[in-house]
FINU-715447 format. One record per residue (C-alpha): residue number from 0; residue in one letter; y, x, z. Coordinates in steps of 0.2 Angstrom, whole numbers, plus 2048, in hexadecimal, padded with zeros to 3 digits. Each point is the difference from the previous one (the first is absolute). Layout:
# FINU-715447
num=NUM	residu=A	Y=Y	X=X	Z=Z
...
//
This chain:
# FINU-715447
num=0	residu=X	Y=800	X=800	Z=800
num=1	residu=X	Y=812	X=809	Z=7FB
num=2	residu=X	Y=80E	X=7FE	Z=80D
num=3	residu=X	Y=811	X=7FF	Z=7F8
num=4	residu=X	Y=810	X=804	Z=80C
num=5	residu=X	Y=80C	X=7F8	Z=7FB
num=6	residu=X	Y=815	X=802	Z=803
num=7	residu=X	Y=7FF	X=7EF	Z=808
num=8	residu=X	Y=7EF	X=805	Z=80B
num=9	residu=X	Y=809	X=813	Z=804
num=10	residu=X	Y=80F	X=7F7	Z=808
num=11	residu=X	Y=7F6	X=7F3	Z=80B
num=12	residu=X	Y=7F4	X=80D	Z=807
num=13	residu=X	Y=80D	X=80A	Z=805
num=14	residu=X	Y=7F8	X=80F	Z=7F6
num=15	residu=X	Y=811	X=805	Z=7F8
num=16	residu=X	Y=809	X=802	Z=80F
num=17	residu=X	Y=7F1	X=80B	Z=808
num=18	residu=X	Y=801	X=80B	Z=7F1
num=19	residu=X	Y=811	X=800	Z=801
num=20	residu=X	Y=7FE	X=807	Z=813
num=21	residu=X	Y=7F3	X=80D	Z=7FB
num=22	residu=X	Y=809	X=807	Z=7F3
num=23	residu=X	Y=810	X=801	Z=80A
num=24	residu=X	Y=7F6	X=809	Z=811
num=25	residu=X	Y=7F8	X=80B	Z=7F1
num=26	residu=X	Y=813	X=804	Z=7FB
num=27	residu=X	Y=806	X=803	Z=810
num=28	residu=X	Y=7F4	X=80D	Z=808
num=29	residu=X	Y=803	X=80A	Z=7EF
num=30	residu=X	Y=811	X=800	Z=803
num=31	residu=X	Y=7FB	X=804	Z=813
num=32	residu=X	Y=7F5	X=80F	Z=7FC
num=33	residu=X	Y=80B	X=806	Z=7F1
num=34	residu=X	Y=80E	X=801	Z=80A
num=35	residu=X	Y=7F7	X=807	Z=810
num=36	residu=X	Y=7FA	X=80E	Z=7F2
num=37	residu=X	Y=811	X=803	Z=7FC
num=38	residu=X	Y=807	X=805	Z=812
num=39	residu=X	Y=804	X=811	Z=805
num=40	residu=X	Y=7F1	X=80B	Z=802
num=41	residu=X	Y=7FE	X=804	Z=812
num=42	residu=X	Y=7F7	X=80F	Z=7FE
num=43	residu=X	Y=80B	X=806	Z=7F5
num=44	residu=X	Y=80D	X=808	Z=80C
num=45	residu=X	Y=7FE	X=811	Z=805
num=46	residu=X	Y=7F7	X=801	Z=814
num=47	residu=X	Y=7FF	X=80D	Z=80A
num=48	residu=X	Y=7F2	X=80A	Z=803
num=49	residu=X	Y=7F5	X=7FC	Z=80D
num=50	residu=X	Y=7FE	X=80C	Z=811
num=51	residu=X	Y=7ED	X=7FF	Z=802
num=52	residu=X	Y=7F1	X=802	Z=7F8
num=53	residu=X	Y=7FC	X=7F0	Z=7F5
num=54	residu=X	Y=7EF	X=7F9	Z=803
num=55	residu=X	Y=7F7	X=7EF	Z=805
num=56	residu=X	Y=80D	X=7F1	Z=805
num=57	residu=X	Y=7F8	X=7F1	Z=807
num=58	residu=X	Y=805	X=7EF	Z=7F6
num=59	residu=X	Y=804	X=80B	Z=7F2
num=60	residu=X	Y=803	X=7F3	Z=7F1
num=61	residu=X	Y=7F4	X=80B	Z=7F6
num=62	residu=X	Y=7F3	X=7FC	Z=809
num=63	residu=X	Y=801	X=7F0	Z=7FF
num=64	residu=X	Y=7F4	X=7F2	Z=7F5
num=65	residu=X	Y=80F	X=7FE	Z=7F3
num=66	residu=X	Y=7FF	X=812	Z=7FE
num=67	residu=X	Y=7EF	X=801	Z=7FE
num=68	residu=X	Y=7FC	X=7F1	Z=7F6
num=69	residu=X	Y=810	X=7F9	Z=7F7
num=70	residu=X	Y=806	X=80F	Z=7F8
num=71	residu=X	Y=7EF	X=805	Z=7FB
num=72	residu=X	Y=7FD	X=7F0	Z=7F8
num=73	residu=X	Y=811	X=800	Z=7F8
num=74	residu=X	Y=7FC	X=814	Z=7FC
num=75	residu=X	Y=7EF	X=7F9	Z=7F6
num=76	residu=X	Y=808	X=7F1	Z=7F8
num=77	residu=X	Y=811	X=80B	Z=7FA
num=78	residu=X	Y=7FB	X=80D	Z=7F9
num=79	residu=X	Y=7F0	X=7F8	Z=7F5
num=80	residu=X	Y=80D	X=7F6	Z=7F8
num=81	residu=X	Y=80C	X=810	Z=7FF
num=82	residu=X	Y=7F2	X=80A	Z=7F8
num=83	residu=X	Y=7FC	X=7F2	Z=7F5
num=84	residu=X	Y=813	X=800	Z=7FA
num=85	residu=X	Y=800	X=813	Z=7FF
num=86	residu=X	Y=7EF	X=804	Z=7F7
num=87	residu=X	Y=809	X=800	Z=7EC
num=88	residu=X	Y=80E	X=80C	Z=806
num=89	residu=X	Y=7F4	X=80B	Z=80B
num=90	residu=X	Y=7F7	X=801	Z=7F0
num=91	residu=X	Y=80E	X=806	Z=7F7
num=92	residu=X	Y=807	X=80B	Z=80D
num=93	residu=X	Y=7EE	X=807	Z=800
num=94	residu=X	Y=800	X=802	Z=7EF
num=95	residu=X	Y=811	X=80C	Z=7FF
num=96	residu=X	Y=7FC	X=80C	Z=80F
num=97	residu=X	Y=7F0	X=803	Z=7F5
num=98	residu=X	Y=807	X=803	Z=7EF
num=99	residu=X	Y=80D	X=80B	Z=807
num=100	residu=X	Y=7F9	X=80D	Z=80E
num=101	residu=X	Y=7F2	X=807	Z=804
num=102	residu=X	Y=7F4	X=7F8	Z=810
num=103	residu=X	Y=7FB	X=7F1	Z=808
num=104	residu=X	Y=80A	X=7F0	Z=7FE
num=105	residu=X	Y=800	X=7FF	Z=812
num=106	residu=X	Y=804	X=809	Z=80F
num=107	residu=X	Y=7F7	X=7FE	Z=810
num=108	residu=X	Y=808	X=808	Z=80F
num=109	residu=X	Y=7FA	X=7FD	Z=813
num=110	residu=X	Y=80B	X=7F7	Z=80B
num=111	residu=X	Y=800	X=7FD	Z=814
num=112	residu=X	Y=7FF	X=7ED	Z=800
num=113	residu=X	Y=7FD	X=7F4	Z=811
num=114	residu=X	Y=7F8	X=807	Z=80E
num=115	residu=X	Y=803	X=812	Z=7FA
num=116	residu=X	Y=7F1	X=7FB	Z=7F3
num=117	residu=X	Y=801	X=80C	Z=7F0
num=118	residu=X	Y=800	X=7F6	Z=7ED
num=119	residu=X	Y=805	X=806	Z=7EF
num=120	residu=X	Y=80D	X=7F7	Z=7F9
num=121	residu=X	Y=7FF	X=7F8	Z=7EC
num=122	residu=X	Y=810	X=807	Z=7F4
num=123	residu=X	Y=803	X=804	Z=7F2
num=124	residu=X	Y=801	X=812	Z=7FB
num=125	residu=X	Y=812	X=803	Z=7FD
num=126	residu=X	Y=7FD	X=813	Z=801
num=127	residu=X	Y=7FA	X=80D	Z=7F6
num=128	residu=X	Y=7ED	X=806	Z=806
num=129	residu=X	Y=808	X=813	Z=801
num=130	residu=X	Y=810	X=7FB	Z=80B
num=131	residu=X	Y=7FE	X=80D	Z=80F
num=132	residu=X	Y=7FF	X=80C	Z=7F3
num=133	residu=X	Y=811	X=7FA	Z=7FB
num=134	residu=X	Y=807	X=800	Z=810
num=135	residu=X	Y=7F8	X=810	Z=805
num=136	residu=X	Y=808	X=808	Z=7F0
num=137	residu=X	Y=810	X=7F9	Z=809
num=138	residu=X	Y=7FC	X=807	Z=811
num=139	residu=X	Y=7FE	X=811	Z=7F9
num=140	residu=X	Y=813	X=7FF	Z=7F9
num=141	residu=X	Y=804	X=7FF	Z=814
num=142	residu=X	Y=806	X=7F0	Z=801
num=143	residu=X	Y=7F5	X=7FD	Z=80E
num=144	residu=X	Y=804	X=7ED	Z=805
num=145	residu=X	Y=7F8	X=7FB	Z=7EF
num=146	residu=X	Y=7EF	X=7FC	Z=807
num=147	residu=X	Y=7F4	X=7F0	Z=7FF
num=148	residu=X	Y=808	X=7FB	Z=813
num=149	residu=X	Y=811	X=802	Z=7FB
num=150	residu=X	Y=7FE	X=7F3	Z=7F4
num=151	residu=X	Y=7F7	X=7F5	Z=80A
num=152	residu=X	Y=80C	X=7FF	Z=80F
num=153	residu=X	Y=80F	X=806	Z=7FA
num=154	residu=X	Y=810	X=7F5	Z=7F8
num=155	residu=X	Y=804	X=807	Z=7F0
num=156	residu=X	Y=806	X=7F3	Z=7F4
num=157	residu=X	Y=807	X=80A	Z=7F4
num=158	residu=X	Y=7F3	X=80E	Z=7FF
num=159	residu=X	Y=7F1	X=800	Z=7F5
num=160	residu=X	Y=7EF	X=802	Z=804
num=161	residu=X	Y=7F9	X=80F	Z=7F1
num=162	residu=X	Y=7EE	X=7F7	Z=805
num=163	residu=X	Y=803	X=7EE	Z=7F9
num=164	residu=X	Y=7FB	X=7FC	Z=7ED
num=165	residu=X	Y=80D	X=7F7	Z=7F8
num=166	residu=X	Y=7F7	X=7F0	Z=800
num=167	residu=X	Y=7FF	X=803	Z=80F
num=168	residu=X	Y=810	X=7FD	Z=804
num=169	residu=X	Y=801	X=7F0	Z=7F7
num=170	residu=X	Y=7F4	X=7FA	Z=80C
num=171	residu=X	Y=805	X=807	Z=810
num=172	residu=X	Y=813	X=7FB	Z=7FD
num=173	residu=X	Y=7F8	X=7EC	Z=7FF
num=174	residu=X	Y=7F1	X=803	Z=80B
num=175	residu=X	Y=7F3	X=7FC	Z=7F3
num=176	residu=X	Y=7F7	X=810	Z=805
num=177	residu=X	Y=7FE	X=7F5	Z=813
num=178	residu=X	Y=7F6	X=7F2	Z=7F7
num=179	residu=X	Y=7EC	X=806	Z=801
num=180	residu=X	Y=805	X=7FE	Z=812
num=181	residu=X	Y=7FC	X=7EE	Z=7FF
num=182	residu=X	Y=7EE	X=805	Z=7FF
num=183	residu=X	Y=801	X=809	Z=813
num=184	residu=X	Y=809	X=7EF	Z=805
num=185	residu=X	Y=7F2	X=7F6	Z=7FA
num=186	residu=X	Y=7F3	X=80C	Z=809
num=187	residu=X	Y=809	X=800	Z=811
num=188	residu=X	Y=807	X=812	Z=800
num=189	residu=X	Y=812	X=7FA	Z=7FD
num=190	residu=X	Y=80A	X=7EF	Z=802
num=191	residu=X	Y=80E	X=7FB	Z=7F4
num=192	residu=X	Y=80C	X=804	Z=80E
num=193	residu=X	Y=801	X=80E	Z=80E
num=194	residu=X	Y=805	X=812	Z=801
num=195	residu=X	Y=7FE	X=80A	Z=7F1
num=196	residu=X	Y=7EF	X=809	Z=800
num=197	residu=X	Y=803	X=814	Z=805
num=198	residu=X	Y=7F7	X=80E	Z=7FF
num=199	residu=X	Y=7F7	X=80A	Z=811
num=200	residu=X	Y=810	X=80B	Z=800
num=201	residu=X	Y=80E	X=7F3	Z=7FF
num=202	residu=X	Y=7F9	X=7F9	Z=80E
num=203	residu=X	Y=805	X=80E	Z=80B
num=204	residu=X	Y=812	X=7FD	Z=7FC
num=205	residu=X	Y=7FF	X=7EE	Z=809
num=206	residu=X	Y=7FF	X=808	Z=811
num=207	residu=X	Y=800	X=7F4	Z=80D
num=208	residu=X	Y=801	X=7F3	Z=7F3
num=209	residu=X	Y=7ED	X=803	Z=7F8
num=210	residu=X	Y=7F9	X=7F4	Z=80C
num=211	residu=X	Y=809	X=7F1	Z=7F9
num=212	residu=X	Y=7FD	X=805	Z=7EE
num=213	residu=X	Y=7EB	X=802	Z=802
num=214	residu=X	Y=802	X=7EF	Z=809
num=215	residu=X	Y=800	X=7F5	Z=7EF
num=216	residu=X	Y=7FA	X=802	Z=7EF
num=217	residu=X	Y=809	X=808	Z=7F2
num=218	residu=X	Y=80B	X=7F7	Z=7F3
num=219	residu=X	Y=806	X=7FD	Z=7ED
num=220	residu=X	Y=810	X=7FF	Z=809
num=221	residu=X	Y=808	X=800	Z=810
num=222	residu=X	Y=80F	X=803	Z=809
num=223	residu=X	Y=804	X=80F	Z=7FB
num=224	residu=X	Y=7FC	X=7FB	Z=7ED
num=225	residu=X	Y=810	X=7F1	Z=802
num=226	residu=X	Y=80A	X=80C	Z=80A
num=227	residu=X	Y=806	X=80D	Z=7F3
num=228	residu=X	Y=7EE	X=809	Z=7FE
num=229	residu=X	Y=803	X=813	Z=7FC
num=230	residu=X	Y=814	X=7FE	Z=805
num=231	residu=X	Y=7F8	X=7FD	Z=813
num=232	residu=X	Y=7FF	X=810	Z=808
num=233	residu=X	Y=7EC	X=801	Z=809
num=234	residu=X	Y=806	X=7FF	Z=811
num=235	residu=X	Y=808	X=7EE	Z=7FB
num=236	residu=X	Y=7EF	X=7FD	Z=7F9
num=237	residu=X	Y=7F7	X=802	Z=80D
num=238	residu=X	Y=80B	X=7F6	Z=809
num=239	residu=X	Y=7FE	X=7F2	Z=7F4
num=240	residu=X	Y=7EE	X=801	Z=800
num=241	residu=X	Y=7FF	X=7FF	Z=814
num=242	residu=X	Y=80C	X=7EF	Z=7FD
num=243	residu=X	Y=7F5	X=7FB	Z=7F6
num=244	residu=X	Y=7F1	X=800	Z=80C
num=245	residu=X	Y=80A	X=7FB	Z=80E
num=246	residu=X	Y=804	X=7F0	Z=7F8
num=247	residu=X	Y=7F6	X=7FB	Z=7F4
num=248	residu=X	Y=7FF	X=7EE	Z=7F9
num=249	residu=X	Y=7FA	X=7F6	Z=7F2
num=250	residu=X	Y=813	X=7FB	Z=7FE
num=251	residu=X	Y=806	X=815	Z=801
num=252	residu=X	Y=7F2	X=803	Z=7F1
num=253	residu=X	Y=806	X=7F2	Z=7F7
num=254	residu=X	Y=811	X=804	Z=800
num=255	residu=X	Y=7FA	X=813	Z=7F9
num=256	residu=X	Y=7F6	X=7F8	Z=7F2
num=257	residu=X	Y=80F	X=7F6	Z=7FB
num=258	residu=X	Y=80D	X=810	Z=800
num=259	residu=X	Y=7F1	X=80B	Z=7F9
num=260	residu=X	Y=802	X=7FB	Z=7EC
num=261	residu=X	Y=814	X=803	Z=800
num=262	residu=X	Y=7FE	X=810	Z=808
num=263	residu=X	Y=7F4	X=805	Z=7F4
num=264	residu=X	Y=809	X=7F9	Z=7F1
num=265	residu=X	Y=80F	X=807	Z=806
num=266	residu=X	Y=7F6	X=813	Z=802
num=267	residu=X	Y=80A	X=802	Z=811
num=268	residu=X	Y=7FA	X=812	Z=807
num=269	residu=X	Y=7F3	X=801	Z=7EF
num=270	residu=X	Y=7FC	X=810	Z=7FD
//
């Protein structure tokens, strides 16, 4: 038997105004969270740094079900669809690196992630596979502060690094070289938001601060990422990151993933 709705049946029922009500609460919460997304970044003012050692906090908001369960399922959900999106352009990009240099398409580098747990991080390779040699033939000139961790740690906007392809500046410049780290977000090594992934070394240079920053998981972006990126000096970074621990929500991340794509577009702190 087919059921027709009518105008006239759509009026009596009342259906039209419940639709009406929906589609206004819908409209509203948008403008809510949109606007909740837009405020000023909390952790995105410089903190001072902390006096002691950084370690287990009772009632941390890390530790809590949201954390653990939410984000991971919004992690999951995310970045299938991203890599979905993505996979043409990955192809491409892929494609480039190998017609013009020598090596592997990707670069695999380990990282310290949560809980001090060691993972290799997906990129692509945006330099060439003889780039210490490079930078060694630099070091011998006697220009000593040339060196893999200067460029890691160091802001230097202006200066360009003698290890990077050409196309590989493209893509670092627009963080397409960041995209195969999709992959360790679906597999649980990094989330879409969270510190930046460092390297054993780097972590050193958090002090008391290291504690907050093996407290949650790695990210596409993060604070520091929305905050100027290489223009923020690494004591500032550390800070951010620690802010980020300290108060994280599924509101704070949102409001990251919301100011991630004009950062990105804009290139601010690219290099």
């Amino acid at each position: 038997m087919h059921v027709w709705i009518t105008a006239e049946h759509f009026f009596k029922t009342g259906l039209l105004t419940e639709a009406i009500l929906c589609i206004c609460g819908m409209l509203a919460i948008s403008i809510w969270m949109w606007r909740a997304a837009m405020d000023p970044l909390e952790g995105s003012r410089e903190i001072a740094l902390d006096g002691g050692i950084a370690g287990y906090r009772p009632n941390s908001p890390v530790d809590s079900l949201q954390y653990a369960m939410v984000k991971r399922v919004m992690d999951i959900v995310v970045s299938a669809l991203m890599l979905a999106v993505v996979l043409i352009p990955c192809c491409m990009i892929a494609a480039i690196i190998a017609a013009t240099s020598k090596g592997s398409v990707f670069y695999r580098e380990k990282r310290v992630g949560r809980n001090g747990n060691i993972f290799r991080i997906w990129k692509f390779r945006s330099m060439y596979v003889d780039g210490d040699r490079r930078m060694q033939q630099i070091r011998d000139t006697g220009n000593e502060e040339e060196h893999h961790f200067f460029w890691r740690t160091s802001k230097h906007e202006t200066a360009v690094d003698p290890r990077i392809t050409p196309i590989g500046h493209f893509i670092r410049r627009w963080s397409l070289d960041e995209l195969p780290q999709l992959l360790n977000v679906l597999m649980g090594e990094m989330s879409l938001v969270g510190p930046r992934p460092v390297i054993a070394a780097e972590l050193e240079l958090y002090g008391n601060l290291a504690g907050y920053y093996m407290e949650v998981t790695p990210g596409l972006s993060g604070l520091w990422q929305v905050s100027g990126r290489s223009k923020v000096g690494y004591e500032q970074r550390a800070n951010l990151d620690s802010q980020y621990a300290r108060q994280w929500s599924l509101m704070l991340d949102l409001k990251i993933l919301l100011r991630t794509l004009p950062v990105v577009l804009k290139r601010v702190g690219a290099k």
